[in-house]
N, C-alpha and C positions, 0 to 999 in steps of 0.2 A: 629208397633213400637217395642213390645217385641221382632218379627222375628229378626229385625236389628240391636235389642243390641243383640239377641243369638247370630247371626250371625260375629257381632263384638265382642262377646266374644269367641267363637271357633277360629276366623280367630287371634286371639291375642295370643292364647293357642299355634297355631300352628307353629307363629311367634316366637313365646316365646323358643319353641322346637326346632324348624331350627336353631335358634343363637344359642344357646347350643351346638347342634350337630357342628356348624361348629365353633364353640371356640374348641373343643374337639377333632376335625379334625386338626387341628390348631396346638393344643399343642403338638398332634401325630405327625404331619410332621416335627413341628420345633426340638422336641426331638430325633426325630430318627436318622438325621445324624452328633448331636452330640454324641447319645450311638456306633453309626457305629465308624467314630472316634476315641473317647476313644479305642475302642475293635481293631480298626488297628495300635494305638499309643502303647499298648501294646504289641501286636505282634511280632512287629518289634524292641520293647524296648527290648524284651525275646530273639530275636535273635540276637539284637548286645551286649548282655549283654552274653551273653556264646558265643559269637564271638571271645568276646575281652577277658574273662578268660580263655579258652582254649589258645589265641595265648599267654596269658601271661604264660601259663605253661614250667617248667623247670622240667629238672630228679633232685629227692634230692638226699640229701645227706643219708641221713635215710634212711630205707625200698626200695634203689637202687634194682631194677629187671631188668633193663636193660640201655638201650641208649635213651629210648622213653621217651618225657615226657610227653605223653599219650598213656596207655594203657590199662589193662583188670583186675580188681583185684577183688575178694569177701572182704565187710567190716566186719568185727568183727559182729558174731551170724549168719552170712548165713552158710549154709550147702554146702556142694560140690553136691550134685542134681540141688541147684538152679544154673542160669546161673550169672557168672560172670557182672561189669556196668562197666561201665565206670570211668575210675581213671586218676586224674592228680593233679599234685604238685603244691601249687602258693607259692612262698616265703611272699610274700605281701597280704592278700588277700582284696575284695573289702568292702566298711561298710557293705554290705549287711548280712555279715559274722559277726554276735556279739554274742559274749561271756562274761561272768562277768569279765573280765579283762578287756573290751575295743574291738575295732576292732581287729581281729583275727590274727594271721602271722602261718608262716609253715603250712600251713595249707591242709591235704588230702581229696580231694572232690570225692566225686561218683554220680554221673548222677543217681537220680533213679526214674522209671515212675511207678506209680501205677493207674490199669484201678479205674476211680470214685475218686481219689483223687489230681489226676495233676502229674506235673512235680516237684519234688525237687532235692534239695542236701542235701546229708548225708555227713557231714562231721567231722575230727578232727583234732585238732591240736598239735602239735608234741613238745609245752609247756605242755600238759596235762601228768599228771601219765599216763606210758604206762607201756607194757610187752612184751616179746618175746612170741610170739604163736610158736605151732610145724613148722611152716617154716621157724622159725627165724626172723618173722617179729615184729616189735615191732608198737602195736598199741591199744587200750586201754583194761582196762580190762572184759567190757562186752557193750552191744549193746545199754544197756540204758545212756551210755557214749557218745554215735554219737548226733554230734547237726542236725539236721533239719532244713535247710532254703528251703518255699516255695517258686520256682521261677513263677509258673502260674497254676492254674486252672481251668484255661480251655484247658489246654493240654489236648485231648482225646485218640490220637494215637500220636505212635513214631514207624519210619519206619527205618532199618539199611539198608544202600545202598552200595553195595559191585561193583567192577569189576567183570564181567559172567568171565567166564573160558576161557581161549583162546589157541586154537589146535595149529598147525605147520604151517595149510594149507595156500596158500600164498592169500586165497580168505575169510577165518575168519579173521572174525571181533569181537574186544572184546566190549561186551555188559554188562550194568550194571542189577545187581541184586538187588529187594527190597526184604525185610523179614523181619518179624515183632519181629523175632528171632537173636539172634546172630547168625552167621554162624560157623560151628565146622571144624576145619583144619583139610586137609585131613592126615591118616596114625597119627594121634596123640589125642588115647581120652580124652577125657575131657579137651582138649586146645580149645581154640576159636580166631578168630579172628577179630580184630579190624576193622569198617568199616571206609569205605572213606568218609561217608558224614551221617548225620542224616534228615530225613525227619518228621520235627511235626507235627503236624494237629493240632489247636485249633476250639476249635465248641463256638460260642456264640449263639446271639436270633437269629436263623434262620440263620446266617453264619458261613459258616467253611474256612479257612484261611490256609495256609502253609507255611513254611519256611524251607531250606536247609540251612542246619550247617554244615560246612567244619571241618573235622577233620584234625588237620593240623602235619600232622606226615608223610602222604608219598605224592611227589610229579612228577608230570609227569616231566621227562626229555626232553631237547632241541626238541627233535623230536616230543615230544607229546604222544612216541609212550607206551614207558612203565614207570610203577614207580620204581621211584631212594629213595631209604629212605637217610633222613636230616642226 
């Protein structure tokens, strides 16, 4: 008799432990492809959300450097060693962008990636007290001026994607170039230039993800064959 109740007492214990284990098995499975989810709903949020700021970029009026209304600028406190990010103008900008005034306008954005901290924007607005720096640009008076908005962190890499070089010959073919670097124009130093497309990497648990961000400032011509600037 005692055998039969140990017996029914271990065979209970073990029963006890398997339901557990598979509630737990359970809450892992059903959890997982809603954290998957989430992690690809953001992604792709991060991608049409600087999709759709870059297309809304215009050249200002202010701090005009060219035709482009994206291009290559240092913000207020970088050095000319570091390299150049990426800049463009939004007349409007989105809520994402708040300031003690309210949602933000005029506003100058830079693209900046830091390894371990993600993706942001450094930005200012051109209601704020500004100055003229030695290039005649007028833009605030020190670094601790730029707002900060995080766009994702779990940005891990950002890849610049250029068109390869292309010879005379009637058998090259032009091939595109990745670098983790901006590319430096030839015969001109310290100029850089702008790529055709940006490659992210996001890393979550155990996934890494990618997305191609069109920079939308040169476009291929009818043929396909070369780029025509806007």
């Amino acid at each position: 008799m005692v055998e039969v109740l140990l017996a029914l007492a271990i065979g209970g214990l073990v029963l006890v432990s398997a339901t557990n284990l598979l509630v737990l098995i359970s809450k892992e499975w059903a959890d997982r492809p809603a954290a998957r989810d989430a992690f690809d709903a953001h992604v792709n949020g991060v991608a049409r959300f600087l999709t759709a700021v870059m297309e809304e970029a215009t050249v200002p009026v202010l701090n005009s450097s060219g035709n482009d209304p994206i291009d290559l600028q240092r913000p207020v406190g970088f050095s000319d060693s570091e390299d150049p990010l990426i800049h463009f103008y939004l007349r409007e900008a989105p809520p994402l962008f708040v300031w003690p005034q309210g949602t933000a306008s005029r506003v100058h954005a830079y693209l900046f990636f830091e390894e371990g901290e993600g993706l942001n924007l450094l930005w200012f607005s051109e209601l704020q007290e500004l100055e003229k720096n030695d290039e005649g640009m007028m833009e605030p008076e020190g670094e601790d001026e730029l707002f900060m908005t995080l766009v994702s962190p779990f940005c891990e890499e950002v890849y610049y994607c250029y068109y390869g070089e292309e010879d005379d010959g009637p058998d090259d073919i032009k091939e595109w170039d990745m670098a983790t670097e901006l590319r430096e124009k030839e015969d001109q130093d310290g100029k850089f230039q702008l790529p055709a497309f940006l490659k992210l990497v996001f890393r979550g648990e155990g996934d890494d993800l990618d997305r191609t961000i069109t920079i939308p400032v040169e476009r291929l011509s009818p043929s396909g064959l070369r780029e025509d600037s806007r």
